[in-house]
N, C-alpha and C positions, 0 to 999 in steps of 0.2 A: 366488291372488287375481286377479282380472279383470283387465286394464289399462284407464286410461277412453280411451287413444287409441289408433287404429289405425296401425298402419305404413304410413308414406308412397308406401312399395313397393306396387304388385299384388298382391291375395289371388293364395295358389298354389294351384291345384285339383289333385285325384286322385282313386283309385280305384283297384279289381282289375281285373282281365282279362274276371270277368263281368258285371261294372258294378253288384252287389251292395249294394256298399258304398263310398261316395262322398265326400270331406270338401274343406275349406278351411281354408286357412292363411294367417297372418296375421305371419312372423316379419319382423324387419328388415332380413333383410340374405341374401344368396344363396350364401352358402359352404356349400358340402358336405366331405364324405370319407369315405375309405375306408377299410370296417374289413376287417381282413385277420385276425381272430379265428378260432380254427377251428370257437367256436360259430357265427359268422355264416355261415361256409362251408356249413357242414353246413344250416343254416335255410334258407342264399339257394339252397343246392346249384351254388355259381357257389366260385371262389377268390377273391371278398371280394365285402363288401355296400356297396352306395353309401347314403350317408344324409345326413339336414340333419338338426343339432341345432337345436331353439326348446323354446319353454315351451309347456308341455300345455296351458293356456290358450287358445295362441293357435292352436287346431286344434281345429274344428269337424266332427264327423262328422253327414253331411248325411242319411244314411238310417239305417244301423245301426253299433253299432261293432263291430271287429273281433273275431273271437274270438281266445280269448289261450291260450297256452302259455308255460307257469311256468318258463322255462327255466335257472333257477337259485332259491336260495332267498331273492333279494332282485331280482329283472328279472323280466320277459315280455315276449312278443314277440306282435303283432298282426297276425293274417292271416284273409283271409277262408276263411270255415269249409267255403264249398261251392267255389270252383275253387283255391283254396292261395296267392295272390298274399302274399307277405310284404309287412306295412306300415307296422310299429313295432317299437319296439323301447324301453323304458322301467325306469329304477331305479324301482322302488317308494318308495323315500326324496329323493325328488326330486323338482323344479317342474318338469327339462325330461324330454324326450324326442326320440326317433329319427323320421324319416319314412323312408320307402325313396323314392331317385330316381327308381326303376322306375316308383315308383306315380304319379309326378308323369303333368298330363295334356301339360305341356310338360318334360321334364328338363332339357333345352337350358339352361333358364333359368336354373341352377346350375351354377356353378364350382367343381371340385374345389380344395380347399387344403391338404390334409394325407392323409398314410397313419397308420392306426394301426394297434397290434399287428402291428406289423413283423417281432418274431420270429417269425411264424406266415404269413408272407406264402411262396407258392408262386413261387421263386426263374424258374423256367422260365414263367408266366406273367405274372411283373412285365417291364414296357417301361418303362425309368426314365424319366420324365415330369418332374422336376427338383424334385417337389415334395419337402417335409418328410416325416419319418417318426419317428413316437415309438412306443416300445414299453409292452404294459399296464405294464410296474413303472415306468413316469413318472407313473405317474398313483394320487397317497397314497390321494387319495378311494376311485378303484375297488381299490385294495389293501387299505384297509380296511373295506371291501363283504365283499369273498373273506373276510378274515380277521375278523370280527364273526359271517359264516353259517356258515363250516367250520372255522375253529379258525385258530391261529396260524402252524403251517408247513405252508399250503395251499399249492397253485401254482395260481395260477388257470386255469379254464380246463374243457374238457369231462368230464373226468375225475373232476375234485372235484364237479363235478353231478351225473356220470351214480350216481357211488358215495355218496351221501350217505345 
């Protein structure tokens, strides 16, 4: 559902690489983080995805939207179709959603505040940064995402995707 006001904050702009596909954001507040997932790895093709959580609402795609890859049987992930830029990333059963930092037209503008999926984080490319870190079994909701789409003793993760 809509919100009737806007964030006191500056709309955030972005886009791809080829300028395709172009949006606006509207969240409250400038925290990011890092998913250290081995699906995001594989997506970002980096050792983890930078992203701001907000509500799908409050992101406005300005030209086209992204196309999507179903990358499990309850998410997808939004990237532009003709040069690859990752842009989202989205529960299907859910208000919010992912931005990728990348895609911002300023990143700067965001402050990292959290690592997640820390078990999957690449040991030799983490610089500890002093920030937090929680790993997916912290989190009941996406536990029972995994366990509602693949069954009761899933491990979450690329696996139970690729094999379903």
């Amino acid at each position: 559902m809509p919100h009737s006001t806007e964030s006191a904050l500056p709309p955030l702009t972005g886009g791809c690489l080829c300028g395709a596909i172009r949006y606006r954001a509207t969240p409250d507040h400038r925290d990011g983080y890092y998913c250290h997932c081995r699906m995001c790895q594989l997506a970002f093709g980096n050792t983890r995805a930078a992203f701001i959580n907000l509500r799908k609402d409050e992101v406005q795609w300005l030209t086209q939207p992204p196309a999507c890859f179903e990358s499990s049987r309850f998410a997808r992930r939004g990237f532009c179709a003709h040069c690859g830029t990752p842009l989202s990333f989205e529960y299907h059963a859910t208000e919010r959603m992912d931005l990728s930092v990348g895609s911002l037209d300023d990143p700067a503008a965001l402050k990292p505040v959290l690592h997640f999926a820390v078990e999957s984080r690449i040991a030799a490319w983490h610089a500890d940064d002093g920030l937090p870190g929680k790993g997916i079994d912290s989190d009941e909701r996406l536990a029972k995402f995994w366990r509602d789409a693949y069954g009761e003793g899933v491990v979450p993760g690329i696996d139970a995707a690729r094999h379903s």
